[in-house]
N, C-alpha and C positions, 0 to 999 in steps of 0.2 A: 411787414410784407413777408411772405411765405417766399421759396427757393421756387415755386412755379410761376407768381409775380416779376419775381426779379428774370427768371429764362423767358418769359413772355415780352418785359421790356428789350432785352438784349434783343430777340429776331425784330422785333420794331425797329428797331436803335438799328443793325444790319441791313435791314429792306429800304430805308429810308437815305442811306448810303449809300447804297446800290443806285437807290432810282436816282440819285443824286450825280454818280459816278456817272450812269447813262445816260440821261440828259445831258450834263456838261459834256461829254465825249472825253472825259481823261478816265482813260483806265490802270490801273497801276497794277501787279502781281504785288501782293501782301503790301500795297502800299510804298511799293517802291521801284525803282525803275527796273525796268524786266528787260536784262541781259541771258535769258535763258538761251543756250544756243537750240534754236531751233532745225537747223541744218549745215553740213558743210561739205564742199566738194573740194574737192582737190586734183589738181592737172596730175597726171602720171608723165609728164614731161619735167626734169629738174635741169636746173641751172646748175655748171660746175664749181664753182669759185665762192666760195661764203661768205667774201668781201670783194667780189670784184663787179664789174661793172653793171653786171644784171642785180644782184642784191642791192647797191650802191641807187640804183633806180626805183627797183622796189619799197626799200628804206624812203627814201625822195617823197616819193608818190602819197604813201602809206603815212607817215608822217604829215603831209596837207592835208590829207584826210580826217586828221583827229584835232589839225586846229582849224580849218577853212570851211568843213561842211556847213555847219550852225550857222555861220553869218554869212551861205553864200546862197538862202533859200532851201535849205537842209535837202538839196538832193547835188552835188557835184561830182562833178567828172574831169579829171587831169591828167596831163601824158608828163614824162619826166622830159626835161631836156634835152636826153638824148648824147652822145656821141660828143666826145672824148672821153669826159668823166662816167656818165651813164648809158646803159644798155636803155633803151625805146622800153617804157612800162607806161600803163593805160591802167587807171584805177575810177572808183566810180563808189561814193560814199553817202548811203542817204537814210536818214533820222524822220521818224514818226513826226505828224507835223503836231503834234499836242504834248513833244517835248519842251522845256526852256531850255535855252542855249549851252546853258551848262549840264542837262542830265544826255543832251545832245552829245555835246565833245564827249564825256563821262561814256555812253555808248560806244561810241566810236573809237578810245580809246579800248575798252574792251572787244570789243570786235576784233579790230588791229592784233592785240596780242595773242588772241585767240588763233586768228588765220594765220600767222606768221609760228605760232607754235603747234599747231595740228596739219599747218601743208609747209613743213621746212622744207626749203628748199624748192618749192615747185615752182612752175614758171606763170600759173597761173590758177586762182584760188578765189571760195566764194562763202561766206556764211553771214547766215541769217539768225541777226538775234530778235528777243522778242519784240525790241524798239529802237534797231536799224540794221542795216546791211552794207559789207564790204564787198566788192570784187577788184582783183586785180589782175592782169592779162599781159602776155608779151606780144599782144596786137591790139590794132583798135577795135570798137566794141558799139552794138547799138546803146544807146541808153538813154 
């Protein structure tokens, strides 16, 4: 077989992948899970204390987030405790439903350290990756 043989099987071999990929409904970027940050906002309101009671909440929050979403129907929503230990923090964590549980956490774990290192310190913060999405708030929130 000639080098036009073998490029004509390959776009076969590709198309059939595709149409495969599209039917199933799993889409993958290069065949793997797609944390691409698509967007991020960030509150221009910050918290003062690095370790005090509003971090200590957001930490809280953001943390159930990366083990709880996957097994709680991959869209949750939780407030921190609150008061003595924690400042009142409102998060809200949800994963593409044609993750498994594990590219799920895997997600949301990237999320996580994403928003916590592009909105230090904010009091409230949002980004969108290719296959889920974190928000966290120092109020309650629709969702």
């Amino acid at each position: 077989m000639g080098t036009a043989s073998h490029n004509y099987i390959k776009k076969i071999i590709i198309v059939a992948i595709g149409i495969f990929s599209i039917g199933s409904g799993v889409i993958f970027v290069n065949g793997k899970l797609d944390t691409t940050i698509k967007s991020t906002i960030c509150s221009a309101d910050k918290y003062d204390n690095d370790h005090g009671t509003y971090d200590r909440g957001m930490r809280f929050v953001l943390g159930r987030l990366t083990t709880d979403t996957s097994h709680v129907g991959y869209d949750y929503y939780i407030a921190s405790p609150g008061p003595p230990i924690y400042d009142y923090v409102y998060a809200r964590g949800v994963c593409e439903d044609k993750l498994t549980q594990e590219y799920c956490d895997s997600c949301m774990r990237v999320a996580v350290a994403n928003v916590v290192n592009y909105c230090y310190m904010s009091t409230g913060a949002q980004i969108q990756l290719g296959d889920c999405y974190v928000r966290y708030e120092d109020y309650p929130f629709d969702h």
